[in-house]
mmCIF file of the N, C-alpha and C atoms, coordinates in Angstrom:
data_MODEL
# 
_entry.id   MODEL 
# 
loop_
_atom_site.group_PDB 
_atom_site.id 
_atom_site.type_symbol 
_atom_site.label_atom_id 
_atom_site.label_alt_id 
_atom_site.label_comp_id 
_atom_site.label_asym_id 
_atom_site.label_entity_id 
_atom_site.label_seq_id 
_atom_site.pdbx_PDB_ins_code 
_atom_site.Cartn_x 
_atom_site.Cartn_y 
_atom_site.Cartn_z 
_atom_site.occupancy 
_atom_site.B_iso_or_equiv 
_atom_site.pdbx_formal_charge 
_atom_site.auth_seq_id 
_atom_site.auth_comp_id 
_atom_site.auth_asym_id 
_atom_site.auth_atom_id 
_atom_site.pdbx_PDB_model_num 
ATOM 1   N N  . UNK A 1 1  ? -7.204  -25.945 5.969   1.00 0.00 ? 1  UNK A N  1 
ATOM 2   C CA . UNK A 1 1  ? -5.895  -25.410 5.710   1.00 0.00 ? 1  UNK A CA 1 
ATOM 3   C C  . UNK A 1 1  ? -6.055  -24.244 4.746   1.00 0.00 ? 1  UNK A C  1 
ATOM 4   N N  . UNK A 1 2  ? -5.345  -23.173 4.928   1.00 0.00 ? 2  UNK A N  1 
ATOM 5   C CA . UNK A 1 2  ? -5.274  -22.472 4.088   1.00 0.00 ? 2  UNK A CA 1 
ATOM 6   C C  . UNK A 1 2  ? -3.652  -21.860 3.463   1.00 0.00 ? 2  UNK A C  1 
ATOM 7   N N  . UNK A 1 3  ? -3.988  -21.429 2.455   1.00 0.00 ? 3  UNK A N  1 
ATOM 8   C CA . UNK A 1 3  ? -2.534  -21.328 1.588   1.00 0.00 ? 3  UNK A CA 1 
ATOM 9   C C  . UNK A 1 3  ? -3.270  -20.341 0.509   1.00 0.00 ? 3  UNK A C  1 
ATOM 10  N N  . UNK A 1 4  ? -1.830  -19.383 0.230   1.00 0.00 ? 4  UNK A N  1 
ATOM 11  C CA . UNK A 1 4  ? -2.294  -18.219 -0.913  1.00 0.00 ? 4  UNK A CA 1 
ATOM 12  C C  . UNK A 1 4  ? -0.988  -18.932 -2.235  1.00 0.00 ? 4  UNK A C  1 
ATOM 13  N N  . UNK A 1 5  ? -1.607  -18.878 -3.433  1.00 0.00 ? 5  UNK A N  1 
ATOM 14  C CA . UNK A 1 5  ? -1.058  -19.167 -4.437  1.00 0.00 ? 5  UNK A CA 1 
ATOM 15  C C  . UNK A 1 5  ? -1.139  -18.274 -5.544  1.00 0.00 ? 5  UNK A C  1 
ATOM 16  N N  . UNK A 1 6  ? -0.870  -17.285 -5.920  1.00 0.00 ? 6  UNK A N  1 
ATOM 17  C CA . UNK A 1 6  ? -0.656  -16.355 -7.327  1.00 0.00 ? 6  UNK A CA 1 
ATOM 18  C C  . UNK A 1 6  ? -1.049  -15.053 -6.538  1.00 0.00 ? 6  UNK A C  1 
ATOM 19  N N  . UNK A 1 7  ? -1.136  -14.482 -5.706  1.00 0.00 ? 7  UNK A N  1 
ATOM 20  C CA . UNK A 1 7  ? -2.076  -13.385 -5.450  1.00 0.00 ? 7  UNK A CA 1 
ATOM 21  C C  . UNK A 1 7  ? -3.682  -14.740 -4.464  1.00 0.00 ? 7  UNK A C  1 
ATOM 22  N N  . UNK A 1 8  ? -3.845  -15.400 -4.586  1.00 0.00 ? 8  UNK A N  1 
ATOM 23  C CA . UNK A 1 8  ? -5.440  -16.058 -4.294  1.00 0.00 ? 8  UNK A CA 1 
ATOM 24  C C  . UNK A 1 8  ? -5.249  -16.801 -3.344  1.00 0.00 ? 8  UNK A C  1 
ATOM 25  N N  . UNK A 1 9  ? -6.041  -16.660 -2.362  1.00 0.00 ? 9  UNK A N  1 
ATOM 26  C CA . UNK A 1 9  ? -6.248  -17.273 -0.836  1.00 0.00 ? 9  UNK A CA 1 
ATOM 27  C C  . UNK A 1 9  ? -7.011  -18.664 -1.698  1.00 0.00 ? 9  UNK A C  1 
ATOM 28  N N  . UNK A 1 10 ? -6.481  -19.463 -1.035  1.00 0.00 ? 10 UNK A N  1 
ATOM 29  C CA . UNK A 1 10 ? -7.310  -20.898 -1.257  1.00 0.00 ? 10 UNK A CA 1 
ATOM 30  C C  . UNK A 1 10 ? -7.185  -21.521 0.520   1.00 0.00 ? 10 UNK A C  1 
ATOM 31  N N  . UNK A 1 11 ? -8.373  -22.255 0.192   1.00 0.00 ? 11 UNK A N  1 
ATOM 32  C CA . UNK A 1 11 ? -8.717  -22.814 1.442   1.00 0.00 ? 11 UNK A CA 1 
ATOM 33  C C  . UNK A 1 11 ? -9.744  -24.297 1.247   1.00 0.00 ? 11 UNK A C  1 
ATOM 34  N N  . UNK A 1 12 ? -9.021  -25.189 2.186   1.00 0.00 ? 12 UNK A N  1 
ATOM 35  C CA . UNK A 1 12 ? -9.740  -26.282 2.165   1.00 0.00 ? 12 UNK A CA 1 
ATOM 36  C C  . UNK A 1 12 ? -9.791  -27.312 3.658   1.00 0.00 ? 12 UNK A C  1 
ATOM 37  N N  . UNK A 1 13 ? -11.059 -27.396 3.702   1.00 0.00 ? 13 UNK A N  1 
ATOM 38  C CA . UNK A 1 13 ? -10.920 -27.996 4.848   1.00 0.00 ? 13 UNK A CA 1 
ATOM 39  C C  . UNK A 1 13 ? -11.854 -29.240 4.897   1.00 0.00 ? 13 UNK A C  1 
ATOM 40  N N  . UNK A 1 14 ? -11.459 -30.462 5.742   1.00 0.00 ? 14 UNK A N  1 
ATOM 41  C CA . UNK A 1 14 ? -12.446 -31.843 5.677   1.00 0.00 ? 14 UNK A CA 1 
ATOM 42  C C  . UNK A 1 14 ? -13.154 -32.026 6.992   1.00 0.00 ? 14 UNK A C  1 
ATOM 43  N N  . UNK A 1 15 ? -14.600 -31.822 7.146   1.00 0.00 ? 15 UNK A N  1 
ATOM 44  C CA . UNK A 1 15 ? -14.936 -31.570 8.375   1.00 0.00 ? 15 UNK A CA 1 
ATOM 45  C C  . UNK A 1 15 ? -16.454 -32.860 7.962   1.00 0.00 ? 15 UNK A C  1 
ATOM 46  N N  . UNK A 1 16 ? -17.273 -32.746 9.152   1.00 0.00 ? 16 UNK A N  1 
ATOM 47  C CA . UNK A 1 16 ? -18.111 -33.577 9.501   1.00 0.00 ? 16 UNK A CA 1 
ATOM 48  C C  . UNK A 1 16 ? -19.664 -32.640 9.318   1.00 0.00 ? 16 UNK A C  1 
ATOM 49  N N  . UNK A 1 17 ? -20.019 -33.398 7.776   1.00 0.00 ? 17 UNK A N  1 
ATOM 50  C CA . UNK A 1 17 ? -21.420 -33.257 7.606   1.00 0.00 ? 17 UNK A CA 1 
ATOM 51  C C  . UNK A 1 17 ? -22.451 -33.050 8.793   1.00 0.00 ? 17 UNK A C  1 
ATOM 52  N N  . UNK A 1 18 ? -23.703 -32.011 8.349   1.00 0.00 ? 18 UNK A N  1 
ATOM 53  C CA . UNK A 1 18 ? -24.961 -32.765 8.875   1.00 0.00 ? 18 UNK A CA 1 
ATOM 54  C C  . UNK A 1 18 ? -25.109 -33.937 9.317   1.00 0.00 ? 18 UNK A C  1 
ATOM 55  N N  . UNK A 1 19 ? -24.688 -34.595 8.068   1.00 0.00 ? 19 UNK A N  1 
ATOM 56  C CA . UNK A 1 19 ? -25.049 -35.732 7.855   1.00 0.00 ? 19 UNK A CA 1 
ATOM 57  C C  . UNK A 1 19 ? -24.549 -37.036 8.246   1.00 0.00 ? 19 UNK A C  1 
ATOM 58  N N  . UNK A 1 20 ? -23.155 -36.684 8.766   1.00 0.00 ? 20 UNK A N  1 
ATOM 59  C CA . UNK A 1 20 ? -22.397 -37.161 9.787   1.00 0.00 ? 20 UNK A CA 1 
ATOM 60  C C  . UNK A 1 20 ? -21.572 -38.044 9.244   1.00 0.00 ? 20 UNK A C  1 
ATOM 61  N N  . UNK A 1 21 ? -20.948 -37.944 7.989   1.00 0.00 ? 21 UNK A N  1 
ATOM 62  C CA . UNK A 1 21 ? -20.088 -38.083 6.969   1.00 0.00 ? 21 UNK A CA 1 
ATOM 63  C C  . UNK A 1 21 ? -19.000 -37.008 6.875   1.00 0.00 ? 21 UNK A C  1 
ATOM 64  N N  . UNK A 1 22 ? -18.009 -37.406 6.549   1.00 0.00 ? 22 UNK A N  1 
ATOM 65  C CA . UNK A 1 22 ? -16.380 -36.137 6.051   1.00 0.00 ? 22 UNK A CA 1 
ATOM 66  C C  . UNK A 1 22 ? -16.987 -35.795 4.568   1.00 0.00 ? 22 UNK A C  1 
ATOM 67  N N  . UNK A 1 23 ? -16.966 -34.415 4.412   1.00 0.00 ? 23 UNK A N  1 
ATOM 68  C CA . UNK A 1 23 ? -17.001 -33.561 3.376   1.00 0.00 ? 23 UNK A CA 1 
ATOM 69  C C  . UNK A 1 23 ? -15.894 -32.935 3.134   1.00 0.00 ? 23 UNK A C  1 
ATOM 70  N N  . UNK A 1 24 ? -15.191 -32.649 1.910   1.00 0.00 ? 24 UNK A N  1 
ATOM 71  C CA . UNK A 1 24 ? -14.445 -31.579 1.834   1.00 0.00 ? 24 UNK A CA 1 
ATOM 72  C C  . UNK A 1 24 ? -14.991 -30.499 0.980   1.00 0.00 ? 24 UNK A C  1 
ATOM 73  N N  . UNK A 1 25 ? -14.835 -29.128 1.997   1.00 0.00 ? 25 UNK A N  1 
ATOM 74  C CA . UNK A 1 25 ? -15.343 -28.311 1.184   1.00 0.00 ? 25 UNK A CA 1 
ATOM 75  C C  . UNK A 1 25 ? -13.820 -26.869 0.934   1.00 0.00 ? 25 UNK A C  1 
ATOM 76  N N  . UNK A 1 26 ? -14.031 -26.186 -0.347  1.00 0.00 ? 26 UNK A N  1 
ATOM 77  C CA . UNK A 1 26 ? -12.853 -25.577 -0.762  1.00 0.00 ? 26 UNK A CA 1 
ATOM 78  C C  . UNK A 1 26 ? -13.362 -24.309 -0.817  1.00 0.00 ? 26 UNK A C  1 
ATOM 79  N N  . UNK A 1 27 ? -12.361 -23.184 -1.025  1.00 0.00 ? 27 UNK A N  1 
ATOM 80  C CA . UNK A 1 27 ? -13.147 -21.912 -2.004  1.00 0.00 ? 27 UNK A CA 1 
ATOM 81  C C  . UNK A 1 27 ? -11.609 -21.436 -2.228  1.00 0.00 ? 27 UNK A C  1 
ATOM 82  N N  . UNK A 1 28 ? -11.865 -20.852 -3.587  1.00 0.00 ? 28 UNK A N  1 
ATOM 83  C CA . UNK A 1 28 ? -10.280 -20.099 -4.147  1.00 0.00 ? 28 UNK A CA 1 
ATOM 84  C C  . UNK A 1 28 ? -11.262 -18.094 -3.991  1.00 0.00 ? 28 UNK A C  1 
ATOM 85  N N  . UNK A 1 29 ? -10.143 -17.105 -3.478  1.00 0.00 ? 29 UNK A N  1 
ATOM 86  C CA . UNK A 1 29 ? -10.510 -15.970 -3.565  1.00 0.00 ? 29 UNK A CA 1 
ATOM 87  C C  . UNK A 1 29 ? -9.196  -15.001 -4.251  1.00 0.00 ? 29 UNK A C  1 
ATOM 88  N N  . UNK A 1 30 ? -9.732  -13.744 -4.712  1.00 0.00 ? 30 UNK A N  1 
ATOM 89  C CA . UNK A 1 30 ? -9.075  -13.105 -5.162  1.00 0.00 ? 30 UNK A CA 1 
ATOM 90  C C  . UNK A 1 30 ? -9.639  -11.585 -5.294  1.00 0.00 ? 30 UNK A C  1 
ATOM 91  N N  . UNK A 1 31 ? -8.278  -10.960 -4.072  1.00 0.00 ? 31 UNK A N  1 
ATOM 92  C CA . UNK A 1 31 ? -8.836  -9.349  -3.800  1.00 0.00 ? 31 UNK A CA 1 
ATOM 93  C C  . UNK A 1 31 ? -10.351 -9.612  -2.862  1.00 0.00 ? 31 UNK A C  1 
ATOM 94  N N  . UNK A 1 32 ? -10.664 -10.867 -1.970  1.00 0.00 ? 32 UNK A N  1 
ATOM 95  C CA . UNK A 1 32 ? -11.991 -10.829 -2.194  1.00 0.00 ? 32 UNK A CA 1 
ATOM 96  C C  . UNK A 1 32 ? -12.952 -10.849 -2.678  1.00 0.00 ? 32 UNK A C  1 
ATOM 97  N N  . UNK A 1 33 ? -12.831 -11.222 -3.885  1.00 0.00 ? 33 UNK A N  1 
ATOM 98  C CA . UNK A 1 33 ? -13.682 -11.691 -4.557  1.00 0.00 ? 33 UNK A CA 1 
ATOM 99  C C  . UNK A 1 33 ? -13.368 -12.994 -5.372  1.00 0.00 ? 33 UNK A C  1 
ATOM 100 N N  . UNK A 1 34 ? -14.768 -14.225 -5.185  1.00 0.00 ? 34 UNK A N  1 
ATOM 101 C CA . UNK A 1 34 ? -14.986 -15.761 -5.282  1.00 0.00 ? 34 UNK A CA 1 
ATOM 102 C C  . UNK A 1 34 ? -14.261 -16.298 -6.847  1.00 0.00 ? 34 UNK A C  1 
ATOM 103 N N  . UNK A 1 35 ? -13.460 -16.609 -6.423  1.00 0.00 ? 35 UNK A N  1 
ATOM 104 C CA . UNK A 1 35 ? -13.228 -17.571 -8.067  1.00 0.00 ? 35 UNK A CA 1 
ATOM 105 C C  . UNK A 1 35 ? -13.947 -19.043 -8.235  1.00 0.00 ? 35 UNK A C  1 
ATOM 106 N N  . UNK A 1 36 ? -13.828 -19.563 -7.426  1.00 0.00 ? 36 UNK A N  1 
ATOM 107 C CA . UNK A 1 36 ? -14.714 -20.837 -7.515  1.00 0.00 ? 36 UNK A CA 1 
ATOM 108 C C  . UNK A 1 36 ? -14.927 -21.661 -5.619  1.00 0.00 ? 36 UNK A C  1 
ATOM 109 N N  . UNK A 1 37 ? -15.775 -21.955 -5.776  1.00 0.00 ? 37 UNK A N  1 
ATOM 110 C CA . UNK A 1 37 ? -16.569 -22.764 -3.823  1.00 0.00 ? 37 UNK A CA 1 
ATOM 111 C C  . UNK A 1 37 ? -16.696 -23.854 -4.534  1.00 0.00 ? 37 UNK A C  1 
ATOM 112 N N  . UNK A 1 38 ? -16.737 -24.507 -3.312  1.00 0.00 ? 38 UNK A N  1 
ATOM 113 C CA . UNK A 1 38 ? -17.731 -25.976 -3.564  1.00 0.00 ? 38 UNK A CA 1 
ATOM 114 C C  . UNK A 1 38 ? -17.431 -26.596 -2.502  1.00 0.00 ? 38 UNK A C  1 
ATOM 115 N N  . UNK A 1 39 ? -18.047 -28.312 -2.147  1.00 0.00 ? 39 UNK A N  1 
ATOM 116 C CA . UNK A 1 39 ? -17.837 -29.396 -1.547  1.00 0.00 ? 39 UNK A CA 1 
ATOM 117 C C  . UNK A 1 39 ? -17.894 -30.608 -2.360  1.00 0.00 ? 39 UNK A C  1 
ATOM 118 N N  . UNK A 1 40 ? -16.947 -31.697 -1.651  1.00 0.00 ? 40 UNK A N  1 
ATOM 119 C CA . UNK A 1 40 ? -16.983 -32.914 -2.589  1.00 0.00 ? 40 UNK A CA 1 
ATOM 120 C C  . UNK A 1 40 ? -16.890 -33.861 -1.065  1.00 0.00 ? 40 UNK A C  1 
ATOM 121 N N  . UNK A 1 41 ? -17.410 -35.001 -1.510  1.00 0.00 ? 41 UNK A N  1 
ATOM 122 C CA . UNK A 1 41 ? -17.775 -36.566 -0.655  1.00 0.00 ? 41 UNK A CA 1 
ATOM 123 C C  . UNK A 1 41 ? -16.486 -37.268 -1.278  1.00 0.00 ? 41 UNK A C  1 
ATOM 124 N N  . UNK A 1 42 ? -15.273 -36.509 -1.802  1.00 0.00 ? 42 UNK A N  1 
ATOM 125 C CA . UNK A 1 42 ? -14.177 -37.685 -2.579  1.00 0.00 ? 42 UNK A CA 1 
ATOM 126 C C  . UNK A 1 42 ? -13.314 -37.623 -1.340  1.00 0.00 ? 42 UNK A C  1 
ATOM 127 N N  . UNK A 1 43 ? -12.931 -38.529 -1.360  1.00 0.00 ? 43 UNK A N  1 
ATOM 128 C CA . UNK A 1 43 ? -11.620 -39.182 -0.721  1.00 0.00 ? 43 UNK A CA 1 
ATOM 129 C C  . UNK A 1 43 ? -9.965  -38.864 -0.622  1.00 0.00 ? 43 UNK A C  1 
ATOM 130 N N  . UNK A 1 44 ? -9.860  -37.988 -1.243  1.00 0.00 ? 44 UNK A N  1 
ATOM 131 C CA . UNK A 1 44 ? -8.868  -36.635 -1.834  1.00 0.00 ? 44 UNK A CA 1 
ATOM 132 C C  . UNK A 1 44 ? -8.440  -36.331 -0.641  1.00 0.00 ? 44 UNK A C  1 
ATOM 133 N N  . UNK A 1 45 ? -7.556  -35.874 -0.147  1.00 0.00 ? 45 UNK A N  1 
ATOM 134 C CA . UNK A 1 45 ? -6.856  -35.610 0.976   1.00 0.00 ? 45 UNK A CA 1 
ATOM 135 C C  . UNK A 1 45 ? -6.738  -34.205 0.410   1.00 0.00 ? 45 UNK A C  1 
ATOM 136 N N  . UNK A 1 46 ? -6.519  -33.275 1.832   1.00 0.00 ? 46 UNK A N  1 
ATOM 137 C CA . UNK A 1 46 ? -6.550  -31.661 1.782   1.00 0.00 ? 46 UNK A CA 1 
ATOM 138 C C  . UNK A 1 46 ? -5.998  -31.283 0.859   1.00 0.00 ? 46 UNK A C  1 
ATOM 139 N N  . UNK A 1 47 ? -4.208  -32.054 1.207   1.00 0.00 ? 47 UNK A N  1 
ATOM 140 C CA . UNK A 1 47 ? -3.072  -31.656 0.193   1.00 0.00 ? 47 UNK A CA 1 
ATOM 141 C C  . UNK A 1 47 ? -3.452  -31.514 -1.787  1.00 0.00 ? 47 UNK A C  1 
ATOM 142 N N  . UNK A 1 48 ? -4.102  -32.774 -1.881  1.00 0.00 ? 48 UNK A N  1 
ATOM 143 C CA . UNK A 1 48 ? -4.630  -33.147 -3.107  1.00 0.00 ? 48 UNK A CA 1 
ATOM 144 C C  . UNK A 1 48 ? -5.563  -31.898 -3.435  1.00 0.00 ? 48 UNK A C  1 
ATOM 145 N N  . UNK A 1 49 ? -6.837  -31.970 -2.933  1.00 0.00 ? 49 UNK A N  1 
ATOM 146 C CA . UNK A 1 49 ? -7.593  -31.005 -3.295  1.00 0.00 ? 49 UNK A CA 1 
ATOM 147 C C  . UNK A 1 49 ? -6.628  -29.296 -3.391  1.00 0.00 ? 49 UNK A C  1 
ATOM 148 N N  . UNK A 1 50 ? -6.118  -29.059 -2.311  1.00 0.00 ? 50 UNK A N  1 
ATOM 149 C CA . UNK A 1 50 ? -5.290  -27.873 -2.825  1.00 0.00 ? 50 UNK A CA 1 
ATOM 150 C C  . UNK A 1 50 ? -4.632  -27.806 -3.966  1.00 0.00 ? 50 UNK A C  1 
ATOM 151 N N  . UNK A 1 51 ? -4.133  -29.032 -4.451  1.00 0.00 ? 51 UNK A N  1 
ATOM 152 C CA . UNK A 1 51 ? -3.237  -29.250 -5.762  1.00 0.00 ? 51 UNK A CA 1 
ATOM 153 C C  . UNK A 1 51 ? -3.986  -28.792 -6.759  1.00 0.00 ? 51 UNK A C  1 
ATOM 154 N N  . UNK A 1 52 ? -5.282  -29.439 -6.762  1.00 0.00 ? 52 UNK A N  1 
ATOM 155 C CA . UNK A 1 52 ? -6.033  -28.937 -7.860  1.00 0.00 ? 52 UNK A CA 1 
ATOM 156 C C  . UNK A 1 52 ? -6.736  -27.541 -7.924  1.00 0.00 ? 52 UNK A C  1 
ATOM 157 N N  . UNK A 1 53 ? -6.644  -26.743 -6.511  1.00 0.00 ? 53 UNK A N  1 
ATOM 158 C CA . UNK A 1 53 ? -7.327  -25.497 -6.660  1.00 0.00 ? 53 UNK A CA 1 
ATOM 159 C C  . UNK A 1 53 ? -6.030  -24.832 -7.053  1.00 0.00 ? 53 UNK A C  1 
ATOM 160 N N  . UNK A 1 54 ? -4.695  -25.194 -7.171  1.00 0.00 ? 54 UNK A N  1 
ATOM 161 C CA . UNK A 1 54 ? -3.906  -24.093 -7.756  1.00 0.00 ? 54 UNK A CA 1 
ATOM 162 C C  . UNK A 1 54 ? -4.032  -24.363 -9.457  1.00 0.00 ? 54 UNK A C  1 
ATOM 163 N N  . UNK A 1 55 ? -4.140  -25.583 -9.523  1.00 0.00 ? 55 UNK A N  1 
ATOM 164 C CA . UNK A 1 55 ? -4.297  -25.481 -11.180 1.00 0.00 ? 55 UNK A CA 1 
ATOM 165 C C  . UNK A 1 55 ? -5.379  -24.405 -11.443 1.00 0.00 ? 55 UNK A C  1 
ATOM 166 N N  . UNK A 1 56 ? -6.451  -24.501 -10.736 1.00 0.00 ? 56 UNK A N  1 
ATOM 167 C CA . UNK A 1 56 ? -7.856  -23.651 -11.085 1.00 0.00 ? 56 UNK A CA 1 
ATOM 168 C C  . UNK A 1 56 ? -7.358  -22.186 -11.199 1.00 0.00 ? 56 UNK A C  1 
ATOM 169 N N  . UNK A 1 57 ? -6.399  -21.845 -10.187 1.00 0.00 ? 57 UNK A N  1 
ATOM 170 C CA . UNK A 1 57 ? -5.797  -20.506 -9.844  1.00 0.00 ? 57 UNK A CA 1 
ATOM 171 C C  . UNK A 1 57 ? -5.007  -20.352 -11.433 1.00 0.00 ? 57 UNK A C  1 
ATOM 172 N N  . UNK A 1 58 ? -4.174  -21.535 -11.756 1.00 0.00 ? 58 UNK A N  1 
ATOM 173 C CA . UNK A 1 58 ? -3.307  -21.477 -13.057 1.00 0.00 ? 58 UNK A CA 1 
ATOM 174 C C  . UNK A 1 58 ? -4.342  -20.921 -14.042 1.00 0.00 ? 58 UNK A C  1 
ATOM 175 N N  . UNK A 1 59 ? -5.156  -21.779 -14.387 1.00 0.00 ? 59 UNK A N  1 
ATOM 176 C CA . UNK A 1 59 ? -6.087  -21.324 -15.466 1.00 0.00 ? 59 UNK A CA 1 
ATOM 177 C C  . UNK A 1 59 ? -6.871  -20.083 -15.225 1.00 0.00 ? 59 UNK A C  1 
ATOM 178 N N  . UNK A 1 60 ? -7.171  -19.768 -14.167 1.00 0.00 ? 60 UNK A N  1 
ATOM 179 C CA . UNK A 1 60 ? -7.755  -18.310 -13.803 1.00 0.00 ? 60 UNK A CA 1 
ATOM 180 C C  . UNK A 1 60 ? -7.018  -16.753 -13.919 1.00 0.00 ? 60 UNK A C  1 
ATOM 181 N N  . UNK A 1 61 ? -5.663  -17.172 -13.648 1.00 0.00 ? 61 UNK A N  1 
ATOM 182 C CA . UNK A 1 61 ? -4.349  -15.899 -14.245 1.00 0.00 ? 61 UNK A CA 1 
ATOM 183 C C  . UNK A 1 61 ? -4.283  -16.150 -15.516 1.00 0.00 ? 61 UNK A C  1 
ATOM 184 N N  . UNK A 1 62 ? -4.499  -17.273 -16.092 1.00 0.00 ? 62 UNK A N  1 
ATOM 185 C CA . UNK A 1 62 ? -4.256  -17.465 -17.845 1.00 0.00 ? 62 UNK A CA 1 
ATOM 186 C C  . UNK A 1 62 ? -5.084  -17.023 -18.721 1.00 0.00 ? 62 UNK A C  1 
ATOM 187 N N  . UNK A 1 63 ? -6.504  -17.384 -17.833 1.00 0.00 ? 63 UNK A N  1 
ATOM 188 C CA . UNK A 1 63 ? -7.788  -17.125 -18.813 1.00 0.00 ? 63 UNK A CA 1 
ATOM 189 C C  . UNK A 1 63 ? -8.799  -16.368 -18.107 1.00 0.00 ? 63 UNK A C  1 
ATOM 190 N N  . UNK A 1 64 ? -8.188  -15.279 -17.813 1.00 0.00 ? 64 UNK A N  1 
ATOM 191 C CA . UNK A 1 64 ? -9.196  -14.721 -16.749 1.00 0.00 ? 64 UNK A CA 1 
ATOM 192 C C  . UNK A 1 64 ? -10.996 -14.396 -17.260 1.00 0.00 ? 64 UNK A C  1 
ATOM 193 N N  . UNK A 1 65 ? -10.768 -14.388 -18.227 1.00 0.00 ? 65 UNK A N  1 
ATOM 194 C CA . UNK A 1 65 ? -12.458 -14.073 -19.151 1.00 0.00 ? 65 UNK A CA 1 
ATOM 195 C C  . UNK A 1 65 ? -13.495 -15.208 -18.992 1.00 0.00 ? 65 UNK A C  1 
ATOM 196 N N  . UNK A 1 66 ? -12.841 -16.125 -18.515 1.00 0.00 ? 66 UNK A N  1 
ATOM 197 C CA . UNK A 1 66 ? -13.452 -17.885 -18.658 1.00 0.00 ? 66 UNK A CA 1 
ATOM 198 C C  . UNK A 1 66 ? -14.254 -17.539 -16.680 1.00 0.00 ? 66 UNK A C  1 
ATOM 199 N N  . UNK A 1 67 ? -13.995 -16.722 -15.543 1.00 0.00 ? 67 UNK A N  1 
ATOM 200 C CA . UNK A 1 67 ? -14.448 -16.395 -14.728 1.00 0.00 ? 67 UNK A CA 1 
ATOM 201 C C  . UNK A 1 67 ? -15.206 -15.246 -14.497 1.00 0.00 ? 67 UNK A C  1 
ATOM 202 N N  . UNK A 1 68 ? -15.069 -14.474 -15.851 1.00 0.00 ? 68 UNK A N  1 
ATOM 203 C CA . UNK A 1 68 ? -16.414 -13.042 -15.447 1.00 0.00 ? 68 UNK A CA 1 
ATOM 204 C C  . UNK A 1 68 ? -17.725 -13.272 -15.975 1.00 0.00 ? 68 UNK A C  1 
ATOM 205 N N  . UNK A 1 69 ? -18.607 -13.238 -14.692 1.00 0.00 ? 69 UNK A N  1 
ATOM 206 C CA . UNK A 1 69 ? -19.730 -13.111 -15.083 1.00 0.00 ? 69 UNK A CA 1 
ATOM 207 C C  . UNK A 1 69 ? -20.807 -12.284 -16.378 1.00 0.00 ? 69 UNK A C  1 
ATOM 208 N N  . UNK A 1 70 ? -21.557 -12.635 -17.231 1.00 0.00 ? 70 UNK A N  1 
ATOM 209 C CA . UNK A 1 70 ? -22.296 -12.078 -18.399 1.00 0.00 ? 70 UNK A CA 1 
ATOM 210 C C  . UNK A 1 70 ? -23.409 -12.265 -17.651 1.00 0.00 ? 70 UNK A C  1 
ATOM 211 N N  . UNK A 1 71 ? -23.865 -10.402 -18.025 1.00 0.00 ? 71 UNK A N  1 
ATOM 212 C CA . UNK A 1 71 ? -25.355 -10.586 -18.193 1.00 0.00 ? 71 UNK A CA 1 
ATOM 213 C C  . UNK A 1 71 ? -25.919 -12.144 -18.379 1.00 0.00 ? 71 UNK A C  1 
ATOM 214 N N  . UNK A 1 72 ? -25.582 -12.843 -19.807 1.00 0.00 ? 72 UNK A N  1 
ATOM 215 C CA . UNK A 1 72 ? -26.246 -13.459 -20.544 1.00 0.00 ? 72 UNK A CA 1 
ATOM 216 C C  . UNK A 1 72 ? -26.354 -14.964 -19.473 1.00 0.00 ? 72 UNK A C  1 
ATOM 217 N N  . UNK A 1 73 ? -25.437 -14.649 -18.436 1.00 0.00 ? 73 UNK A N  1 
ATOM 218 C CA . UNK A 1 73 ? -25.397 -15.614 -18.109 1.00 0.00 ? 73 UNK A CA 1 
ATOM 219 C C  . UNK A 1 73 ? -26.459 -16.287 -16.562 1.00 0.00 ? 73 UNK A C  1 
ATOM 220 N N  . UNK A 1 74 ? -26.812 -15.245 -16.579 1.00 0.00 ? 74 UNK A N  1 
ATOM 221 C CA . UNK A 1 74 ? -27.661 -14.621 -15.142 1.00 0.00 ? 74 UNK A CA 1 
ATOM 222 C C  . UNK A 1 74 ? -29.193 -15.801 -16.000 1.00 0.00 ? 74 UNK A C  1 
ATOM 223 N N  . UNK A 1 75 ? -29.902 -16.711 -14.916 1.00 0.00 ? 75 UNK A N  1 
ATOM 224 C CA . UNK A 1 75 ? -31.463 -17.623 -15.179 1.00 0.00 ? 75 UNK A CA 1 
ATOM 225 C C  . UNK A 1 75 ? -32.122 -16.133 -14.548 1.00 0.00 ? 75 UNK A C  1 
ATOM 226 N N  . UNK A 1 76 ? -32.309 -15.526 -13.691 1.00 0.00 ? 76 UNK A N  1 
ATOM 227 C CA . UNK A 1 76 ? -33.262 -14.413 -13.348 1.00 0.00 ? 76 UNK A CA 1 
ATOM 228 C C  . UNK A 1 76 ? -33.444 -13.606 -14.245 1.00 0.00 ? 76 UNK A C  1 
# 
């Protein structure tokens, strides 16, 4: 499913592992460019997990400095 919340495309969908297990995997974007990906093995229904990628979106218009990458932050 996908849904835009502040300006940010979020998207989440529960599909069938490799491994032949339900995964849900998410990603929040903005302008095209990644605010946060991932996958989770929880039990969370789409709706749910979207709930929580708009909070992520909340805190990302609030605190936008807490998502830009530092040099300092780069292991290479």
């Amino acid at each position: 499913m996908k849904t835009f919340y502040r300006g940010c495309e979020i998207e989440v969908t529960k599909e069938k592992c490799l491994g032949g297990w339900k995964m849900i995997y998410f990603s929040v974007f903005d302008d095209g460019f990644e605010v946060t990906s991932g996958y989770s093995e929880s039990e969370d229904t789409i709706q749910e997990v979207i709930k929580n990628m708009k909070e992520v979106v909340d805190d990302y218009r609030d605190h936008p400095e807490d998502y830009e990458e530092n040099e300092d932050d780069e292991d290479f």
